[in-house]
TORDRENDREN-247597 format. One record per residue: x, y, z of N, C-alpha, C in turn. Coordinates in steps of 0.1 Angstrom, whole numbers, plus 2048, in hexadecimal, padded with zeros to 3 digits. Example, Ala and Ser with C-alpha at 12.3 -4.5 7.8 and 13.67 -1.06 7.14 Angstrom:
2
8847C784E87B7D384E8847DF84E
8807EA8478897F584788180084F
REM end
This chain:
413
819DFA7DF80DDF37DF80DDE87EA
801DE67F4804DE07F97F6DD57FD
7F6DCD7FE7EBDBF7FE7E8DC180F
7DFDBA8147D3DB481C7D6DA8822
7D7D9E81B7D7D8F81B7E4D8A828
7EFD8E8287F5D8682F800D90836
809D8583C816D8C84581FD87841
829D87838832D83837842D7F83A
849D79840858D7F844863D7B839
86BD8583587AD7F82C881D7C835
887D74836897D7183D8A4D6B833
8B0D6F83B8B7D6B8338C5D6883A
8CDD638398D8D5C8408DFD5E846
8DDD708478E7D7684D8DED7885E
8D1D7485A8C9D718668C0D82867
8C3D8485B8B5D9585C8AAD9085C
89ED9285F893D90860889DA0864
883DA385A878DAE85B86ADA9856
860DAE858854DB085B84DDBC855
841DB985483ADC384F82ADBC856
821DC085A810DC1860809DC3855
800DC184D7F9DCA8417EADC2840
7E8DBF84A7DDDBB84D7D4DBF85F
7C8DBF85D7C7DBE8697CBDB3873
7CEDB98827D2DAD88B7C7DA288F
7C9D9988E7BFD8E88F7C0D8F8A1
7C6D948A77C7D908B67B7D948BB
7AFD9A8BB7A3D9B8C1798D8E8BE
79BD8D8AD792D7C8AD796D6F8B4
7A5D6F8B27A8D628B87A1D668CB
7A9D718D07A1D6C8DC795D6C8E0
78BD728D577CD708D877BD618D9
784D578D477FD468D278AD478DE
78DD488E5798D428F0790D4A901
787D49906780D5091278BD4D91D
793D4192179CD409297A1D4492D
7A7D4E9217B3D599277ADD6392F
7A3D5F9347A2D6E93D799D6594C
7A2D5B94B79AD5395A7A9D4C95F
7B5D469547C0D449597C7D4695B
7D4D4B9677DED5696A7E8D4E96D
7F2D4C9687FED4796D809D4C96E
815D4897781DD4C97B828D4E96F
82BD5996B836D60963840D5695E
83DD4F94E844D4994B84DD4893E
84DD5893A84ED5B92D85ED5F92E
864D6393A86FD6D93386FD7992D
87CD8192A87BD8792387BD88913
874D8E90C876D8A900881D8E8F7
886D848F0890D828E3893D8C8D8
897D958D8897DA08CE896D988C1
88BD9D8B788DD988A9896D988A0
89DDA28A38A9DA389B8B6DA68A2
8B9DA18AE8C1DA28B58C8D918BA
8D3D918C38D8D838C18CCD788C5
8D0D708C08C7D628BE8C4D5A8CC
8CED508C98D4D478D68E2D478DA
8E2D3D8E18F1D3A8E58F7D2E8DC
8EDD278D28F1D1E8CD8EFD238BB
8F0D318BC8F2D388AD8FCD308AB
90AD2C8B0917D248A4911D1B89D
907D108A4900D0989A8F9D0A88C
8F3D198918ECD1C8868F8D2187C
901D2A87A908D2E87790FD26871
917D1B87591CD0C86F915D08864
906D088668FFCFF85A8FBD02850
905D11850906D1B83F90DD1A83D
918D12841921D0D837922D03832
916CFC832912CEC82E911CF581C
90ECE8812909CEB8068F7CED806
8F5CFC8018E7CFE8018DECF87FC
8E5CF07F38DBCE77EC8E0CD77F8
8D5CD07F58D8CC27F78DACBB7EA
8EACB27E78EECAD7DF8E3CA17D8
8DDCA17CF8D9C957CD8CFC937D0
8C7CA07D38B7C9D7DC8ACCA27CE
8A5C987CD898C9B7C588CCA27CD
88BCAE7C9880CAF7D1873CB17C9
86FCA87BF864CA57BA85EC987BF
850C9E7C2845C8E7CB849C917DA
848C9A7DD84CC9C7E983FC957F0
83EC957FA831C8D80482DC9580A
828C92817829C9982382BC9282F
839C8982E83BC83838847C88840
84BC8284A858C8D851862C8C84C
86CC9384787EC8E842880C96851
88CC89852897C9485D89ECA1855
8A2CAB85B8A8CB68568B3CB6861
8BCCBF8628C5CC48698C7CC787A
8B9CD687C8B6CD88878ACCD988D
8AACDB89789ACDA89E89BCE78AA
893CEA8AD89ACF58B888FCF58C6
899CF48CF88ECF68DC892CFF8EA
887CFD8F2888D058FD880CFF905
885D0291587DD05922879D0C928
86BD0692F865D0F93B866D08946
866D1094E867D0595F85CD0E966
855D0D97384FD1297C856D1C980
866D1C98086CD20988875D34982
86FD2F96F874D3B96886CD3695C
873D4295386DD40945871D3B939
86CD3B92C86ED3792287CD3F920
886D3691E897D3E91E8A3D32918
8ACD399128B4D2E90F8B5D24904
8ABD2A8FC8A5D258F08AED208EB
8B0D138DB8BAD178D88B9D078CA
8C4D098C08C4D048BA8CACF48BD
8C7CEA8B38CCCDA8BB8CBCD38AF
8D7CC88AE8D5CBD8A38C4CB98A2
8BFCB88958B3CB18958B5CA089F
8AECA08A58B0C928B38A2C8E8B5
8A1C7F8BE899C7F8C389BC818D1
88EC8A8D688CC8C8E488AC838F3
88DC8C8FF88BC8290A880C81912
879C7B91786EC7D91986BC74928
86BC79934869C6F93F859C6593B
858C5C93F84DC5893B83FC5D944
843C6394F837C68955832C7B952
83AC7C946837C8693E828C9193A
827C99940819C9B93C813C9C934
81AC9F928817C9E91D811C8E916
81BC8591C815C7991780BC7191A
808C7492B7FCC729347F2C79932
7F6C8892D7E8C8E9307E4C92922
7EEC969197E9C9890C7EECAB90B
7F5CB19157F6CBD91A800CC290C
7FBCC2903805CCE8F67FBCD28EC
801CDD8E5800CE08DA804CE38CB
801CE48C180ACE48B4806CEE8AC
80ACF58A3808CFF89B810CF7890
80CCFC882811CF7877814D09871
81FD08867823D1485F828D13855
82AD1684B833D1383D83DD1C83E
848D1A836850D2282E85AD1E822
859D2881685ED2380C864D30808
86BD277F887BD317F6875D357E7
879D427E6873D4C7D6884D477CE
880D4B7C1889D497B8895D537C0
895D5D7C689AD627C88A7D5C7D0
8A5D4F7DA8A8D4E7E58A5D507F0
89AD597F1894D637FE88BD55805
886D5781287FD50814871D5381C
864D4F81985DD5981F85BD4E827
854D5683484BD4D83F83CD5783C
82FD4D844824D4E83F81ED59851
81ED62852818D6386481CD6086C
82DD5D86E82CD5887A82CD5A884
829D68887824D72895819D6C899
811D6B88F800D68893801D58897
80AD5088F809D43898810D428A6
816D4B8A681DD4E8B5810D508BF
80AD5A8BC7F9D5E8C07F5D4D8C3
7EED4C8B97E6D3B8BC7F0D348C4
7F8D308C07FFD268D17FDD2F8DC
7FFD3A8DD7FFD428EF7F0D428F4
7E4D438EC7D8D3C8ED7D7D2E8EC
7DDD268E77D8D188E47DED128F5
7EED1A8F77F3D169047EDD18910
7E4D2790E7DBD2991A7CED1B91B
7C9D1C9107C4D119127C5D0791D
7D2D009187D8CF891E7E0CF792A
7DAD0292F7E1D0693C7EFD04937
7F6D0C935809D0D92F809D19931
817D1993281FD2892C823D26921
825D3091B826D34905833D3A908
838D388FB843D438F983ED538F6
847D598F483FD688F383AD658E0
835D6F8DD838D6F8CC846D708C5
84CD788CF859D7D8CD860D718C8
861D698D4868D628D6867D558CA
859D518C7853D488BF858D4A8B0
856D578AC85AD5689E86BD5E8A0
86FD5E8A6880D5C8AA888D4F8A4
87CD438B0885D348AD879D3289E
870D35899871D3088B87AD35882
87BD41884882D4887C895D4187A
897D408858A6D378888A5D2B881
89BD22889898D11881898D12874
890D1B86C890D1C86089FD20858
8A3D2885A8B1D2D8568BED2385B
8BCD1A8638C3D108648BFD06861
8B7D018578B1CF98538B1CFD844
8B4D0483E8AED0B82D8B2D06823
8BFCFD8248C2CF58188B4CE5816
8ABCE98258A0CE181F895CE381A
897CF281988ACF8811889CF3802
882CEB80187CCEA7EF880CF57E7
885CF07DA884CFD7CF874D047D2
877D0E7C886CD167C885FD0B7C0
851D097C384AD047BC84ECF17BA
857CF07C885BCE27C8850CDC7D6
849CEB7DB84BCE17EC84BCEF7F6
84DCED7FF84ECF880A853CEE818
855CFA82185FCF4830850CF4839
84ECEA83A844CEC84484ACE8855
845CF385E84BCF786D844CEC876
845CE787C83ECE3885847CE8896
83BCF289C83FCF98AA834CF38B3
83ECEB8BF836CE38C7836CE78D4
82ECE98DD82FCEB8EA828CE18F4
82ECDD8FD829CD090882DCD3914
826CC791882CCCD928831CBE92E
83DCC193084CCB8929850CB193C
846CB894084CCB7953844CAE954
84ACA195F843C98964838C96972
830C9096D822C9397781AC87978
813C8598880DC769837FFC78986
7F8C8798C7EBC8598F7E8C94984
7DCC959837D7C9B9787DBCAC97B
7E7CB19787E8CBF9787F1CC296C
7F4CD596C7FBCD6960808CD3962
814CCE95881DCCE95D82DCD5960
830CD096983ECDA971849CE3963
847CDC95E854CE195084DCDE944
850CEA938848CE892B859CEE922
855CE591685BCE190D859CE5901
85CCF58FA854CFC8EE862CF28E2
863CEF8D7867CE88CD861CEC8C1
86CCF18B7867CF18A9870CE58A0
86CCE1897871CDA88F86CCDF87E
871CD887A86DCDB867872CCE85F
86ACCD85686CCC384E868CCA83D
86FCC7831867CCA82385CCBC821
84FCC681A843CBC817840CC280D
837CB980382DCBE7F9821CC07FC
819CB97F480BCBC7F8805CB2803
7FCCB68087F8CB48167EFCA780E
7EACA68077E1C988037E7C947F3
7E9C857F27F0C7D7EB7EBC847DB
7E1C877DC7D6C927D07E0C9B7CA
7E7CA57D17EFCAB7CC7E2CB97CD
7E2CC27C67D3CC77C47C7CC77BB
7C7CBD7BA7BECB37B67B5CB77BE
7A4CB57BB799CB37C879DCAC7CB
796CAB7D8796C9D7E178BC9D7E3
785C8E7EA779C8A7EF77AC827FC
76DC8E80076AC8B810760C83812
75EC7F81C752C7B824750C7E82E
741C8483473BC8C83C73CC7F84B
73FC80853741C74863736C7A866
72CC6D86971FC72874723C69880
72EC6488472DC5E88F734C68898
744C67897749C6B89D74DC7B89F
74DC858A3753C928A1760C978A6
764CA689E772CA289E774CAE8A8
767CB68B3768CC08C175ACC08C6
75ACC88D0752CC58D774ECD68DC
746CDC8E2744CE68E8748CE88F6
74ECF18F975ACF1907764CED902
768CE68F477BCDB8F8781CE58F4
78ACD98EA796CE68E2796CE58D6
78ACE58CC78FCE38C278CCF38B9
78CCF68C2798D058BA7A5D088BB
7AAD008C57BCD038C87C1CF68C0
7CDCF58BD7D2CEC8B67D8CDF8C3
7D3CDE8CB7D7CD48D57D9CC88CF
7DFCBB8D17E4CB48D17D7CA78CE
7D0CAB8DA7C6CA08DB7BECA38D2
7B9CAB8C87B0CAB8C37B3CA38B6
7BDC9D8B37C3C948A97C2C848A4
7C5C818B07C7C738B57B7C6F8B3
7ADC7A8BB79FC728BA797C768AC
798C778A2794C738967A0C6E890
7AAC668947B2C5C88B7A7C52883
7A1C4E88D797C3D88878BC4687F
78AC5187877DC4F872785C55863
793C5B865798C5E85C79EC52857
7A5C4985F7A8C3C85779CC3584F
78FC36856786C2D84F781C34842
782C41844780C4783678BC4982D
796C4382C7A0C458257A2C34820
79CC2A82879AC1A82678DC1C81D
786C2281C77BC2581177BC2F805
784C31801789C387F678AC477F7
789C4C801785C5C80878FC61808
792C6D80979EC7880A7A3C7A81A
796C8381D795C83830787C8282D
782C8983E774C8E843773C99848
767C9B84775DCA7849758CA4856
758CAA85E750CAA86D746CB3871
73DCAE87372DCB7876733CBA886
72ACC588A729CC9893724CBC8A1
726CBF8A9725CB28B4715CB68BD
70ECBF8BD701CC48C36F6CBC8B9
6F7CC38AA6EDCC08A46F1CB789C
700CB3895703CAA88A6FCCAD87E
6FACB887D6F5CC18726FCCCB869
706CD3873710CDE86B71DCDA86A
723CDF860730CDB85A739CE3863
742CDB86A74ECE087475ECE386A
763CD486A76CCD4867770CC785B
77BCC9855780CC385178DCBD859
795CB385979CCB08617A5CB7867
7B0CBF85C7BACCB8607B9CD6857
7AACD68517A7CE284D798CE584E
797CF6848789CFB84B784CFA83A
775CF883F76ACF683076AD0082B
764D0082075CD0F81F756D0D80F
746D0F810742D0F80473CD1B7FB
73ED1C7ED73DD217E672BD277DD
724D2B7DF715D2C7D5714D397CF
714D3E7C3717D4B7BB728D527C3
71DD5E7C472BD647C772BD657D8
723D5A7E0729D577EF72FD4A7F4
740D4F7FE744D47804740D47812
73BD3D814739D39826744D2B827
742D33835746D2583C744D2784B
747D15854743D19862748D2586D
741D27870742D3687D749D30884
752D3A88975ED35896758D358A0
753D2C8A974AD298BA752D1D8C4
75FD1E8C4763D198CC76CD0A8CA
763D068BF764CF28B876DCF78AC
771D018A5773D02897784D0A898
78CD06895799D0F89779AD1A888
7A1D2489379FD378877ABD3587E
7ACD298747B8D2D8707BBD3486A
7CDD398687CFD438617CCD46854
7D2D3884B7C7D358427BCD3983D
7B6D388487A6D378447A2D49843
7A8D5084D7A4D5B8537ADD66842
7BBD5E83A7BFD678357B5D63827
7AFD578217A4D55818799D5E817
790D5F82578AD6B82778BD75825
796D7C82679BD8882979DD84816
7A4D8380C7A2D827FE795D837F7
78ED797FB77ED797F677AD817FB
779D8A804772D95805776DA17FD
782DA27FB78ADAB7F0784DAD7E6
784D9E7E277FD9D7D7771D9D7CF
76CD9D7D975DDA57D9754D997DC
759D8F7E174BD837E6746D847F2
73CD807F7737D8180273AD7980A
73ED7E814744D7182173AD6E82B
738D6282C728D5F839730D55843
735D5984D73ED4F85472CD4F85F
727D4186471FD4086271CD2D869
70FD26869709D1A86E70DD1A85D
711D0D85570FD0984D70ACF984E
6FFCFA8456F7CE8846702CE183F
6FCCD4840700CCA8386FACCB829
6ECCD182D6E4CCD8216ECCD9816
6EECE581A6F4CEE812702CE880A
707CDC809712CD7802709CD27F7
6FFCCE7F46FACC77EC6F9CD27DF
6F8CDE7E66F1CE87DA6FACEF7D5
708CED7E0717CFB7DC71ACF97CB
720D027CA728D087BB732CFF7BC
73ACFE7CA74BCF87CD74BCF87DB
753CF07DB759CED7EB767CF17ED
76BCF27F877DCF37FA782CF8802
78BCF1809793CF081779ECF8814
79DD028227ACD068267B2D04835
7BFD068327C4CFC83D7D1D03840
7D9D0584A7E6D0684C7F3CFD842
7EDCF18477F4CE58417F2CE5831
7E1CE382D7DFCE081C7E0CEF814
7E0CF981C7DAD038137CDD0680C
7D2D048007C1D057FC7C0CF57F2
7B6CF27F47B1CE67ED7A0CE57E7
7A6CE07DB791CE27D978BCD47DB
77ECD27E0779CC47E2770CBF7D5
775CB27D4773CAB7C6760CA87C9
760CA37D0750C9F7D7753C997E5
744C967EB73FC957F8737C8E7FB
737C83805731C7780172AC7C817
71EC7A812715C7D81E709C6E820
70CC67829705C5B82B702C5281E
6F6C578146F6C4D8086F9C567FB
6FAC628006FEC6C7F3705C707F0
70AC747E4717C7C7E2715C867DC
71CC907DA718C987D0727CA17C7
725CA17C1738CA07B7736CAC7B1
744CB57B6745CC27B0749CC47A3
750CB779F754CB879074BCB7789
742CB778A737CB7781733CC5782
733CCB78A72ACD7786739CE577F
746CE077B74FCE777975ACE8782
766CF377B770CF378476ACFA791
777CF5796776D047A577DD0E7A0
774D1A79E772D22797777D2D7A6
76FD2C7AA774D357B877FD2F7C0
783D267C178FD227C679BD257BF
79CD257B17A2D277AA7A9D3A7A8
79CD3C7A979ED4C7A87A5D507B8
7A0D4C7C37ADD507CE7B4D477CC
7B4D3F7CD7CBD387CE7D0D3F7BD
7CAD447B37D3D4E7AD7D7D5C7B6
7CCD617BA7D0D6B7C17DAD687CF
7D9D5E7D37E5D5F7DC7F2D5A7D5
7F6D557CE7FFD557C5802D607B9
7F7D687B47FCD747AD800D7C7B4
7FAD7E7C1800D8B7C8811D847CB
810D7B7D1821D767D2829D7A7C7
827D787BA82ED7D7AC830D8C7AE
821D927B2823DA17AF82FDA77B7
82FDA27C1836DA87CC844DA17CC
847D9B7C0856D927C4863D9C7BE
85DDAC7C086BDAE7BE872DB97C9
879DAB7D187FDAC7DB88FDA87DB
895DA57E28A3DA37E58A2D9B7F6
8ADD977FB8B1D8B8048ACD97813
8AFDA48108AEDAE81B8A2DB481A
896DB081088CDB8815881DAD817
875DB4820869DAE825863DAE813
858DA2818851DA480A841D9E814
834DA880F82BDA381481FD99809
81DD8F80A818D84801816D77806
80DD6E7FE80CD67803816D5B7FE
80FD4E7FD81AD457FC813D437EE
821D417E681ED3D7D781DD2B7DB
825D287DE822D167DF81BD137EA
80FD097EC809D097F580ACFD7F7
REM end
């Protein structure tokens, strides 16, 4: 039997790693939102690629070494976890130059980095970030959530940004490493999950406005809980009519860097007013629901989910794209689509998915003088029914061992 919903990888210490596809390839949508890639050509910066299951790096003793640490951490509670950073062990990086490709990858004490100060990254804002999870089954096994397809989105997000990407190959290679040298910080099961963070910049120094000479791909990982202090709890938003959080032409469908920093000030002020995050209307009319900060909306009325249409301002997340793909299974109608403001007033339910939160249901929504509160009209009833299903299918399918693939989603979100 085999499910729809997701891509899964086992790994296990001996460094196997298999795979299974059981969905369609999302590669034609993502580049329908990315037009770039077929206007910018750059000079060959990828290398050859990394066999997946062939040798790693040159700095495998590292990895290799930090399995003979104790797999548990002595003394570590991992209840109330946050989501703030802990150091862990390793971090893993690589370079690109003008001059060759992405090569040489490899594992490194968790550190801080060097950074000339005429950096393009810090001048110009020139990176991007992908977020990923991974967590550990009673088994021991450890799944990762897609991380081919987020390999995809950085080599788009990097075109964007005028960069060279690692191949995919290459990308879920070094997560796949960072993670397995890192696993005595994976949370118990249903404690928490490893969340990835894979960074790419452009690390080479430059003082007038171009891309720059050397780029810098970096994974790191840290264990977190839930993404808002709520736990999964609703949370409550407020709709921003000032500021927005993209624009038509930018990037706020790539996970770039800059798209962060400029809604800091309206998420502080809504979080100094008793708010969770915000909701951002579209920037043309200040009418349609875009985004939520680091996740996507989507509302609930009988038996249809909508939410905003991917046009450029809205990022495809995986997330979002594997929800979809469930609720349509499951027989609801999907309207990816213009959604009003005024259509929150009348929903069944509200609720965000996200790379980072997963799924979350929204408590209510506070739009200029009005609010309107979902706990009043019942549970989230549809929210509820997919985050079981992505967690029952994980049960159904958990009978696996350390050497086989298992395809499912993530039981802890």
């Amino acid at each position: 039997m085999v499910n729809s919903y997701g891509i899964f990888f086992s790994i296990t210490a001996n460094h196997s790693c298999s795979f299974t596809n059981n969905t369609p390839t999302t590669t034609t949508a993502l580049l329908h939102h990315s037009s770039s890639l077929k206007q910018f050509h750059y000079k060959p910066c990828f290398g050859s690629s990394s066999s997946l299951l062939g040798p790693v790096t040159r700095n495998q003793a590292i990895q290799s070494d930090s399995y003979s640490q104790t797999s548990e951490l002595a003394g570590r509670s991992w209840d109330n976890l946050g989501f703030d950073p802990i150091s862990t062990d390793y971090m893993y990086t690589m370079k690109c130059s003008e001059e060759g490709g992405f090569s040489d990858g490899g594992l490194q004490p968790f550190q801080s980095i060097q950074l000339v100060p005429s950096a393009c990254v810090l001048n110009y804002g020139q990176a991007i970030i992908e977020d990923l999870i991974a967590y550990k089954k009673q088994d021991d096994s450890i799944l990762l959530f897609r991380p081919e397809e987020y390999g995809l989105c950085m080599r788009i997000g990097a075109d964007r940004l005028c960069m060279p990407a690692p191949t995919i190959e290459q990308f879920v290679e070094a997560v796949k490493v960072t993670v397995l040298a890192n696993r005595r910080w994976i949370p118990p099961p249903d404690k928490g999950f490893l969340h990835i963070r894979p960074l790419l910049m452009g690390s080479g120094a430059v003082l007038s406005l171009k891309s720059a000479p050397e780029f810098t791909f970096l994974i790191y990982v840290t264990p977190v809980g839930n993404y808002f202090v709520e736990g999964m709890k609703p949370i409550n938003l407020v709709v921003e009519n000032e500021f927005h959080r993209a624009t038509r032409g930018g990037v706020g469908n790539v996970k770039a860097i800059s798209n962060y920093a400029s809604i800091l000030k309206a998420q502080a002020a809504a979080k100094a007013n008793g708010f969770s995050d915000v909701l951002y209307l579209d920037s043309v009319h200040s009418r349609y629901l875009e985004h939520v900060s680091t996740a996507n909306i989507f509302i609930v009325k009988d038996k249809t989910i909508s939410t905003p249409v991917l046009g450029g301002t809205i990022q495809p997340g995986i997330t979002r794209k594997s929800i979809i793909d469930i609720a349509r299974n499951q027989g609801f109608r999907i309207e990816e689509r213009l959604v009003s403001i005024e259509e929150l007033f009348d929903a069944d339910e509200v609720f965000c998915a996200g790379d980072s939160v997963c799924l979350l249901p929204v408590g209510s929504i506070t739009y200029l003088d009005k609010r309107v509160s979902y706990k009043e009209r019942g549970t989230s009833a549809v929210l509820q029914q997919l985050y079981l299903a992505l967690t029952g299918l994980s049960l159904n399918f958990c009978s696996i061992n350390k050497e086989q693939i298992t395809s499912s989603p993530p039981h802890q979100c």
